[in-house]
C-alpha positions as CSV (number, residue, x, y, z in Angstrom):
1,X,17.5,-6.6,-11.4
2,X,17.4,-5.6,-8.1
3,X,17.9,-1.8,-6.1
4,X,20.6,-1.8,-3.5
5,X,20.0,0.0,-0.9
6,X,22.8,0.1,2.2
7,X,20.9,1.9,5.2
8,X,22.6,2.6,8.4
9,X,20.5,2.1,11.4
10,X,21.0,2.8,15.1
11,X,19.0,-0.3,16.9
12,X,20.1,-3.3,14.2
13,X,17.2,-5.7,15.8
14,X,14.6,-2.8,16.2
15,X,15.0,-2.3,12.6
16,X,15.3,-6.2,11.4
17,X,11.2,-6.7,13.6
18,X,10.5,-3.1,11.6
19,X,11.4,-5.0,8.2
20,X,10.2,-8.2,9.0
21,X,6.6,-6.6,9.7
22,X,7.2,-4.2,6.7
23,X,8.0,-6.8,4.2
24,X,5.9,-9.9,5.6
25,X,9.2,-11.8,5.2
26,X,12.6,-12.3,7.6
27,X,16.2,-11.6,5.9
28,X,17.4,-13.3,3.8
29,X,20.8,-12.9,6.0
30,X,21.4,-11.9,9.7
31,X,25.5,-11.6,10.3
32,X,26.7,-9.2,13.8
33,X,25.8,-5.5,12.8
34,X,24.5,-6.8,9.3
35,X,21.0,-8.1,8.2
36,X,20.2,-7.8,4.5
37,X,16.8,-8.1,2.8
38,X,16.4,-9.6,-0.5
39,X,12.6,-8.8,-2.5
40,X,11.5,-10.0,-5.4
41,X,8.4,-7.7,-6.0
42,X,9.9,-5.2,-6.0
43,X,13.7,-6.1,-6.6
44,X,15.9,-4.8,-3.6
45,X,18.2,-5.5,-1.7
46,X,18.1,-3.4,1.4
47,X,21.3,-4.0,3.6
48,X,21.2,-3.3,7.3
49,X,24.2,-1.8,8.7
50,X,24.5,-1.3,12.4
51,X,25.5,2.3,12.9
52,X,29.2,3.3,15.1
53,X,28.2,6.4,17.2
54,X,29.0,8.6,15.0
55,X,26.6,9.5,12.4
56,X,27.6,8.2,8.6
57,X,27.2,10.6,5.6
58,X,23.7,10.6,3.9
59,X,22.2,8.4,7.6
60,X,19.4,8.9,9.2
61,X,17.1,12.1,9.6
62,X,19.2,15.2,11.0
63,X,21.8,15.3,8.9
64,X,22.0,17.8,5.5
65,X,22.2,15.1,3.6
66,X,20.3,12.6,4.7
67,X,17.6,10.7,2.4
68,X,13.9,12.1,2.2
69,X,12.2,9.4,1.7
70,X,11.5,5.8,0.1
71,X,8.8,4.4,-1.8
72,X,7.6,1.3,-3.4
73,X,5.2,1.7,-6.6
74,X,2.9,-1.0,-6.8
75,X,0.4,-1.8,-9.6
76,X,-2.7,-1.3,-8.3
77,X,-4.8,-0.2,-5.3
78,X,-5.1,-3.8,-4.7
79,X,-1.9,-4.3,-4.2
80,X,-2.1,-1.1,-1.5
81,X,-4.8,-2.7,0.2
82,X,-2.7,-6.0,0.7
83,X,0.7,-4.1,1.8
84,X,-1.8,-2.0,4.5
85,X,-3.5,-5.1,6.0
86,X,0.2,-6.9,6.2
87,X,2.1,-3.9,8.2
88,X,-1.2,-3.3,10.1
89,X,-1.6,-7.1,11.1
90,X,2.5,-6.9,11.8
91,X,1.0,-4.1,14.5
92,X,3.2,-1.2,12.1
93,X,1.3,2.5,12.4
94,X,0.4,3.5,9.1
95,X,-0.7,7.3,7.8
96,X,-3.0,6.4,4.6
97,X,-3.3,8.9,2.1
98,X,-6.2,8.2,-0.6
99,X,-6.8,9.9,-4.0
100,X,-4.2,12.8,-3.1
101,X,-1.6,14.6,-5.4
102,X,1.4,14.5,-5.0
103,X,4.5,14.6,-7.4
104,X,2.2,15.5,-10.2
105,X,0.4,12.4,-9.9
106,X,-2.8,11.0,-8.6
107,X,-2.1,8.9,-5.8
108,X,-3.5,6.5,-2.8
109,X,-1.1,5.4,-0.4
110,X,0.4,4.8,3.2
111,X,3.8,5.4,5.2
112,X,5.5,4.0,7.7
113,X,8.4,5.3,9.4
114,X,11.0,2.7,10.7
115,X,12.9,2.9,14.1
116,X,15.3,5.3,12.7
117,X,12.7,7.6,11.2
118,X,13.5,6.7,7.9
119,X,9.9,7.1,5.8
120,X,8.2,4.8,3.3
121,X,5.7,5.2,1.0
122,X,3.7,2.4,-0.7
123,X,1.7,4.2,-3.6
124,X,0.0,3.7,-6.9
125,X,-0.3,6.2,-9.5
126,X,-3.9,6.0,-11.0
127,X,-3.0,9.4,-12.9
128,X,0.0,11.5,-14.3
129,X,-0.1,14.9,-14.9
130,X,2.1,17.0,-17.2
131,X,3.0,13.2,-18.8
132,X,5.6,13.6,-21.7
133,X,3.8,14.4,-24.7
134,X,0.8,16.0,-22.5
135,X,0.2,19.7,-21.6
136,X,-1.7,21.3,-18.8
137,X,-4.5,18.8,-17.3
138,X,-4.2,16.7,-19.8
139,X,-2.9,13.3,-17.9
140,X,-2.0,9.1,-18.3
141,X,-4.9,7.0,-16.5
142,X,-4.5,4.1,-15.1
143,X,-7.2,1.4,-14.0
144,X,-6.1,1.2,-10.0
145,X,-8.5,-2.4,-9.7
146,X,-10.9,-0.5,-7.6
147,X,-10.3,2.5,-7.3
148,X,-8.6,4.0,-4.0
149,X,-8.3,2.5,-0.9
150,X,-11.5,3.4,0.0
151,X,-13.6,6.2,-2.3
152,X,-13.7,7.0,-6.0
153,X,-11.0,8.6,-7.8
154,X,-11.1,12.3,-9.1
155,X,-9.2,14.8,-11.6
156,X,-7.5,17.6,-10.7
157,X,-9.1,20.9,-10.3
158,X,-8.0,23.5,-12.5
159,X,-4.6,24.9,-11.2
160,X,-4.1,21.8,-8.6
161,X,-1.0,20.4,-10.1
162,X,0.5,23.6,-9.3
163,X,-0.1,24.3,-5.7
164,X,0.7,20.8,-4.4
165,X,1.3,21.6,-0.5
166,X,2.9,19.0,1.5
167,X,4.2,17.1,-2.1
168,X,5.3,13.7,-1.2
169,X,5.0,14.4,2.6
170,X,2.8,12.2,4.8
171,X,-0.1,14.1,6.3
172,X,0.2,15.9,9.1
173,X,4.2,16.1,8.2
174,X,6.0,19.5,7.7
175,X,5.7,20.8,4.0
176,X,8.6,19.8,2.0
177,X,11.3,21.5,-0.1
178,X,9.9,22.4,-3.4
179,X,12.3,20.5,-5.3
180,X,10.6,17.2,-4.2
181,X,8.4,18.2,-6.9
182,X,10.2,20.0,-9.3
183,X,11.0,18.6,-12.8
């Protein structure tokens, strides 16, 4: 099973180098205004689609409903580690975020933001707060292999999962909405 996602984009080849750094891999098919991605870990399919000069419903950042962001959940802080030394050795910027909540969670991380300014997270969850069946601080742990990126991993302080400024926002980025967080 694969996610399909069809993303218009105004500079097709800017955004096929972007992906090709992003991903460590070139698409899987290159046709005029069309390049598609095909991943197996994890399963998507991310289509490339040349935007006309007008912007499409739900494109890029600017419009009211345009996407927030995008993420990829990995399995370990390992596997964060790898994905940051790939975009960083494609010569990508990334914003790394370790041991921070966000989305009720525990988190490291990094972002990347592709020509069009769509974001992307990659992120593992070494802790879940509020988890069905749980209440308050109680939360699901999760071995990370390591730890985070680069320190040791913490609980939240008493009343943190509540007052999560900047939830699922890079740092340094403008707060988001509240219901990026809610429910």
């Amino acid at each position: 099973m694969r996610v399909h996602i069809a993303l218009p984009v105004s500079d097709l080849p800017a955004s096929v180098r972007f992906y090709e750094r992003f991903f460590g891999k070139p698409p899987a098919r290159m046709l005029p205004g069309y390049a598609q991605f095909l991943l197996d870990n994890p399963g998507l399919n991310l289509a490339l689609t040349q935007a006309g000069p007008a912007k499409e419903p739900g494109s890029a950042a600017g419009s009211a409903t345009s996407t927030h962001h995008f993420g990829i959940e990995v399995e370990s802080v390992t596997e964060v580690r790898s994905a940051l030394e790939r975009v960083r050795d494609g010569g990508l910027a990334a914003t790394v975020e370790e041991d921070t909540l966000c989305c009720y969670s525990r988190q490291d991380k990094f972002w990347v933001v592709d020509p069009d300014g769509h974001r992307w997270e990659v992120f593992f969850v070494s802790r879940r707060h509020g988890s069905p069946g749980k209440t308050g601080h109680e939360a699901t742990h999760r071995n990370g292999g390591g730890g985070p990126i680069h320190g040791p991993n913490q609980g939240p302080a008493p009343g943190e999962e509540a007052n999560e400024p900047g939830c699922c926002e890079p740092a340094g980025a403008p707060a988001c909405c509240a219901e990026c967080c809610a429910g």
